[in-house]
MISE-297873 format. One line per 5 residues: number of its first residue (from 0); their letters; for each residue x, y negated, z negated of N, C-alpha, C, O, CB. Coordinates in nm, 2 decimals, decimal comma. Glycine has a CB too. Layout:
<nodes>
NUM	A	X/Y/Z/X/Y/Z/X/Y/Z/X/Y/Z/X/Y/Z; ...
</nodes>
This chain:
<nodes>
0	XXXXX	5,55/2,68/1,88/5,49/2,67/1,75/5,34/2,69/1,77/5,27/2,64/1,86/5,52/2,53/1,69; 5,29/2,76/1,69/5,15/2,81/1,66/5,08/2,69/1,60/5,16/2,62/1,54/5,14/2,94/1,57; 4,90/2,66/1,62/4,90/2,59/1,55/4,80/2,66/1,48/4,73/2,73/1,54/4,89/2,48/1,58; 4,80/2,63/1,32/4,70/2,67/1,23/4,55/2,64/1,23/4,48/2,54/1,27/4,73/2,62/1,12; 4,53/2,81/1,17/4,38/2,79/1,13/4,32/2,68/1,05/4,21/2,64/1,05/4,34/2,89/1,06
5	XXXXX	4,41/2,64/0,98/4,33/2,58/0,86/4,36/2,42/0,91/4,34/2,32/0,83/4,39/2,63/0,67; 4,42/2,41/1,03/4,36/2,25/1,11/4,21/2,28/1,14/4,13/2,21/1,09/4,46/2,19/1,30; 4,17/2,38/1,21/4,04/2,38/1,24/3,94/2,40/1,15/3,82/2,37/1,17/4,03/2,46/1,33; 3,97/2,47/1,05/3,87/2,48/0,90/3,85/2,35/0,88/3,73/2,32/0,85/3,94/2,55/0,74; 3,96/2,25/0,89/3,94/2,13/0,80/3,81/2,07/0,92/3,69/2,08/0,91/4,12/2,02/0,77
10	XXXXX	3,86/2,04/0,99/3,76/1,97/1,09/3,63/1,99/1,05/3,54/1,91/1,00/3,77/2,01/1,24; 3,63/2,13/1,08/3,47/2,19/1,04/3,40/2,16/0,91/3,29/2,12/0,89/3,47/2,35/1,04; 3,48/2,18/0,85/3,50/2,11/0,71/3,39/1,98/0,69/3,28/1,96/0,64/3,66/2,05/0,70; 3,50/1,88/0,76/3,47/1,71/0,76/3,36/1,71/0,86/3,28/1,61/0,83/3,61/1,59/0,82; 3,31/1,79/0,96/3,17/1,81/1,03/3,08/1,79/0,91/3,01/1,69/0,88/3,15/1,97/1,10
15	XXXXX	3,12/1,92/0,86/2,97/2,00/0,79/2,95/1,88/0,65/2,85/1,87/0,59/3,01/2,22/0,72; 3,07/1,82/0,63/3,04/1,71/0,51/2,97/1,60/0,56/2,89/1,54/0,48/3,16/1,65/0,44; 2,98/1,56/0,67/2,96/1,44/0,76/2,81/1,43/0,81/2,74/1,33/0,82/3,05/1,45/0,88; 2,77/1,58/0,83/2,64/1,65/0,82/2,55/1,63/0,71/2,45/1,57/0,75/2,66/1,78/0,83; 2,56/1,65/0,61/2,49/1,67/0,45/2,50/1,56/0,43/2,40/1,52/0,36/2,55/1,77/0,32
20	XXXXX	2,59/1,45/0,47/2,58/1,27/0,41/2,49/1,24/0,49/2,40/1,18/0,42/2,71/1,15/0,42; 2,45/1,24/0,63/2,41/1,20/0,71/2,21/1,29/0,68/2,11/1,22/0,72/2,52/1,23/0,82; 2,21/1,35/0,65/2,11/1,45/0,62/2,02/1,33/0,47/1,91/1,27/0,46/2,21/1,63/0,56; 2,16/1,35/0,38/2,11/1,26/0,26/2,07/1,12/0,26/1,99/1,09/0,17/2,21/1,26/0,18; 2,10/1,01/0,36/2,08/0,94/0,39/1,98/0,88/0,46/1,93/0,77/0,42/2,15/0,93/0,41
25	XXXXX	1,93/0,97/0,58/1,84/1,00/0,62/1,70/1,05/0,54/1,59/1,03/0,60/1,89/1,06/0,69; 1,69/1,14/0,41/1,61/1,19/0,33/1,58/1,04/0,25/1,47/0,98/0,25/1,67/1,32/0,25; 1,67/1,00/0,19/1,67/0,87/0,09/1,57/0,76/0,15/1,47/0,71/0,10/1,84/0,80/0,07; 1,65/0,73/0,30/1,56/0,63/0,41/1,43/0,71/0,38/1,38/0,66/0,28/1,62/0,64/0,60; 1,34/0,81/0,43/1,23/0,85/0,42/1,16/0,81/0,27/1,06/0,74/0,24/1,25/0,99/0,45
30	XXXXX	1,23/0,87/0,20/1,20/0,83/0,09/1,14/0,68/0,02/1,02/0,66/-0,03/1,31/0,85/0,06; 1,22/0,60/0,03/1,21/0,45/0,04/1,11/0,41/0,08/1,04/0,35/0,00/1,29/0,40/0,11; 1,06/0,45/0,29/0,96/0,42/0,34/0,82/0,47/0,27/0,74/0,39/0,23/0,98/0,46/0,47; 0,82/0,58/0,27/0,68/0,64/0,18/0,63/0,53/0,07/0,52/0,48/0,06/0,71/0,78/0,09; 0,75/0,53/-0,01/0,70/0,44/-0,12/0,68/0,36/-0,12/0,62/0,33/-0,22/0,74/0,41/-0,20
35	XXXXX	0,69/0,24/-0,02/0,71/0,15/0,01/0,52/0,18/0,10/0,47/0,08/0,07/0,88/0,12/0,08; 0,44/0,23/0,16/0,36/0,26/0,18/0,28/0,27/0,08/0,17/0,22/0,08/0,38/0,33/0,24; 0,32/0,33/0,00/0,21/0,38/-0,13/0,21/0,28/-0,18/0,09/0,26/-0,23/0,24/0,48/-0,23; 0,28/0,19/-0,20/0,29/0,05/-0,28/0,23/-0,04/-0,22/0,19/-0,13/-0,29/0,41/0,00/-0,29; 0,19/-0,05/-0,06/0,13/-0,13/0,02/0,00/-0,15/0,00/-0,06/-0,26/-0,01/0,16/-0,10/0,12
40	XXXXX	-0,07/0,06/0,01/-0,20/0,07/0,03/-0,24/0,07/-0,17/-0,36/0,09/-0,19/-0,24/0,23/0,16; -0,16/0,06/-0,27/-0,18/0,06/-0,38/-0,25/-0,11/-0,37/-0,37/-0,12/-0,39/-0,04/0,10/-0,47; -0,19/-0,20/-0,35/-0,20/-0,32/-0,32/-0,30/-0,39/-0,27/-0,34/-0,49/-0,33/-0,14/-0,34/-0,27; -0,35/-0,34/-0,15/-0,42/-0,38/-0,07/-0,56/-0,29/-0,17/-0,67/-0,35/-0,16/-0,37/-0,34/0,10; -0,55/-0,22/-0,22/-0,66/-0,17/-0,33/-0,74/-0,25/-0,46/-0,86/-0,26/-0,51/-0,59/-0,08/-0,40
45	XXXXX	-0,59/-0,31/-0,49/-0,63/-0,38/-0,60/-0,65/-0,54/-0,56/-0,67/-0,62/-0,65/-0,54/-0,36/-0,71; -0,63/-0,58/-0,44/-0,68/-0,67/-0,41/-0,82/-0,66/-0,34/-0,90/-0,75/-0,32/-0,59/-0,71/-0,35; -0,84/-0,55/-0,32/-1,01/-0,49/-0,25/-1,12/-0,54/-0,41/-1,22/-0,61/-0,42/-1,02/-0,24/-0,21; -1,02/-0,43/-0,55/-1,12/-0,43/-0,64/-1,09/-0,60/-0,71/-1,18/-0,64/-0,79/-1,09/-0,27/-0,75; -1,04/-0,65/-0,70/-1,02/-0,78/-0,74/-1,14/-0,88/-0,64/-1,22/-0,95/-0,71/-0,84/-0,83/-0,71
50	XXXXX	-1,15/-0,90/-0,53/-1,25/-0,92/-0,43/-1,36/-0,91/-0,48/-1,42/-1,00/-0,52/-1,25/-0,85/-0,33; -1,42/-0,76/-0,49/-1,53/-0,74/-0,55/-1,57/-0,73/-0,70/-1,68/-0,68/-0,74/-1,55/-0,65/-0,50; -1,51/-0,75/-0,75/-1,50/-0,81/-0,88/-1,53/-0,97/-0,88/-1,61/-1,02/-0,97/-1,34/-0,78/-0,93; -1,48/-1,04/-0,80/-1,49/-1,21/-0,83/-1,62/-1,20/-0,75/-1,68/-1,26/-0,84/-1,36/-1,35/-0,76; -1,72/-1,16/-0,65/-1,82/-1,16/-0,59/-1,91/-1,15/-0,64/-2,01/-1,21/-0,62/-1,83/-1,10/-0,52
55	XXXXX	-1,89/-1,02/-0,76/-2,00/-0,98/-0,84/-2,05/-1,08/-1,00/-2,15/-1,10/-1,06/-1,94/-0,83/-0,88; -1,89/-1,13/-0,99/-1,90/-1,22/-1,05/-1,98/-1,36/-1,07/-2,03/-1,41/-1,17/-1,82/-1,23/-1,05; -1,96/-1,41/-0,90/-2,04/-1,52/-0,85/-2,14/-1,49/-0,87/-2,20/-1,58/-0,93/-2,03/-1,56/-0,72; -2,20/-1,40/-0,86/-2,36/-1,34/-0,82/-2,41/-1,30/-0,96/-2,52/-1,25/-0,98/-2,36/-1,19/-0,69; -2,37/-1,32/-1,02/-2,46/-1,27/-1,22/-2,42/-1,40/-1,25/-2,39/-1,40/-1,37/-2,38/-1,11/-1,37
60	XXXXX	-2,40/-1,50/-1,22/-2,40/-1,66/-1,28/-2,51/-1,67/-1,31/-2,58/-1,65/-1,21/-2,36/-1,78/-1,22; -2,55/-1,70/-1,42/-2,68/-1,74/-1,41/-2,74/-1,86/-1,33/-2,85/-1,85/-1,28/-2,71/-1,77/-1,52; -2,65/-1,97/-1,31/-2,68/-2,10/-1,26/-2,68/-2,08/-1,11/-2,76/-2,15/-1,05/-2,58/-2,21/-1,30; -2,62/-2,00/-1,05/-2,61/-2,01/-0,89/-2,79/-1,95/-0,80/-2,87/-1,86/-0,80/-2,43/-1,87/-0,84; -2,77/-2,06/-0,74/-2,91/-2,00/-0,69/-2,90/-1,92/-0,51/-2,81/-1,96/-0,43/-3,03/-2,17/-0,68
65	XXXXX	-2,96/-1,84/-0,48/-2,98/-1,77/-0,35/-2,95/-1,86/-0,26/-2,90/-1,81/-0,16/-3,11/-1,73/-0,31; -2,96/-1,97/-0,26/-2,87/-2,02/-0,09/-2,76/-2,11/-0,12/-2,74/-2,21/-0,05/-2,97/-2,12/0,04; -2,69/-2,10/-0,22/-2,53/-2,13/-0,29/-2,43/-2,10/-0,17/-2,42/-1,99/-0,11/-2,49/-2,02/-0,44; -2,36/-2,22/-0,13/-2,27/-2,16/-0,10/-2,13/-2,07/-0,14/-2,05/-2,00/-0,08/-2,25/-2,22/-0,07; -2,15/-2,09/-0,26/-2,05/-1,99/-0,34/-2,06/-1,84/-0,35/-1,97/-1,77/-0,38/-2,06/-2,02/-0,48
70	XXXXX	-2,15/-1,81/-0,32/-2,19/-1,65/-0,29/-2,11/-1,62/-0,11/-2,15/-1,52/-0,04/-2,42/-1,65/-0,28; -2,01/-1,70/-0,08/-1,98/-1,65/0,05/-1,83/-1,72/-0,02/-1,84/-1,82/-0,10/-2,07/-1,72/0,22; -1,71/-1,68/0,01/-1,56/-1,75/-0,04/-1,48/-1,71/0,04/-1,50/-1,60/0,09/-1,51/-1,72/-0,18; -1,37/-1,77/0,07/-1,24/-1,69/0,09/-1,13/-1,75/0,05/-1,12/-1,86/-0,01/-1,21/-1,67/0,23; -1,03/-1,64/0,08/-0,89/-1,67/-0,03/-0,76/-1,67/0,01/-0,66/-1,70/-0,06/-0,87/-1,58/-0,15
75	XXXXX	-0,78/-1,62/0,18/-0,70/-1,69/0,28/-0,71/-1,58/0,39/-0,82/-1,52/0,38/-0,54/-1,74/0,24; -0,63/-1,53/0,51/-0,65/-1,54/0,65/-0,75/-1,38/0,60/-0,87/-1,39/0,62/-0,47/-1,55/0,80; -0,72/-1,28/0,56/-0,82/-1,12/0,56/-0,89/-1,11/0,44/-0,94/-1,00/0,40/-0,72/-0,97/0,58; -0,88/-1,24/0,36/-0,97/-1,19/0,28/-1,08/-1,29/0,20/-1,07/-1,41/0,15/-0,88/-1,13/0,19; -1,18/-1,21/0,21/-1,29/-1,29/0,18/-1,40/-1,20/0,08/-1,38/-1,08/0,06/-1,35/-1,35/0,32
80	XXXXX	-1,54/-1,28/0,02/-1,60/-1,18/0,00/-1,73/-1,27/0,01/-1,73/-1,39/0,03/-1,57/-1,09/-0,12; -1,84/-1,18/0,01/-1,96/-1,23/0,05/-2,09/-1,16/-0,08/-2,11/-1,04/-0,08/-1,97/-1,18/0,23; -2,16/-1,26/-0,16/-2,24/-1,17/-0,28/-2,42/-1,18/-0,23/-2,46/-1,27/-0,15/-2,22/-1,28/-0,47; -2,46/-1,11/-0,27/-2,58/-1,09/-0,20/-2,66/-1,08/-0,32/-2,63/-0,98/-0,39/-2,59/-0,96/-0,09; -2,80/-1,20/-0,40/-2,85/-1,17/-0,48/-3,02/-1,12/-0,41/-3,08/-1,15/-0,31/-2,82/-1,29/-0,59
85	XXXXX	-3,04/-1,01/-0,54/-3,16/-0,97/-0,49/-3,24/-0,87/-0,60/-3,17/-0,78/-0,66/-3,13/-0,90/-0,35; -3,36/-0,87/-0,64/-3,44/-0,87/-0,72/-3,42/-0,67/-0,81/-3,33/-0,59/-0,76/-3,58/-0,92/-0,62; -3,48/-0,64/-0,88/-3,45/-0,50/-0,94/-3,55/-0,50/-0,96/-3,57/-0,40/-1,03/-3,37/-0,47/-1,05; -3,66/-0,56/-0,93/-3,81/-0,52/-0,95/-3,88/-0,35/-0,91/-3,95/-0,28/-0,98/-3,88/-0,63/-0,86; -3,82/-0,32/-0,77/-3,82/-0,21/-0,74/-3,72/-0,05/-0,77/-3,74/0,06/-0,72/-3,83/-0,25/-0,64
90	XXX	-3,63/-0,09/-0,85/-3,52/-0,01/-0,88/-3,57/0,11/-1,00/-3,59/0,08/-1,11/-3,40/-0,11/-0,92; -3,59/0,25/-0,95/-3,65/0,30/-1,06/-3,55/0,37/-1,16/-3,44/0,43/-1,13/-3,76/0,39/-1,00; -3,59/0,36/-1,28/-3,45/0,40/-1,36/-3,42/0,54/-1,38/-3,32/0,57/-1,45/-3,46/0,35/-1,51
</nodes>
């Protein structure tokens, strides 16, 4: 008994499918990771502009004077901010 071509089509077959899932899965994984990046350094952004936002904040109080400790803060282990007041007398418009 001979054996058929179309045992060995199939195989190749279930290869080449096994291939493209494996391909797809792998693309999807990539996928995921990126975004998952972009979402990180999106983050870490708006916690930069939130930072310097409450600093600038501290520092146009009217009440807080130049050696305040409130012009130096933090908000836990990498983040902190530090406001620096200082005159516009020399600032030309």
């Amino acid at each position: 008994m001979k054996p058929s071509k179309s045992r060995g089509a199939a195989l190749l077959l279930s290869l080449w499918a096994l291939f493209l899932l494996a391909a797809l899965v792998m693309s999807w994984a990539l996928n995921i990771d990126s975004r998952l990046n972009i979402s990180g350094t999106e983050n870490r952004i708006l916690e930069a502009q939130a930072m310097a936002a409450s600093g600038a904040e501290v520092a146009i109080t009217p009440t807080i004077k130049p050696n305040s400790p409130n012009l130096e803060g933090k908000f836990g282990p990498r983040q902190s901010y530090s406001a620096r007041i200082t005159g516009e007398g020399g600032r030309l418009n």
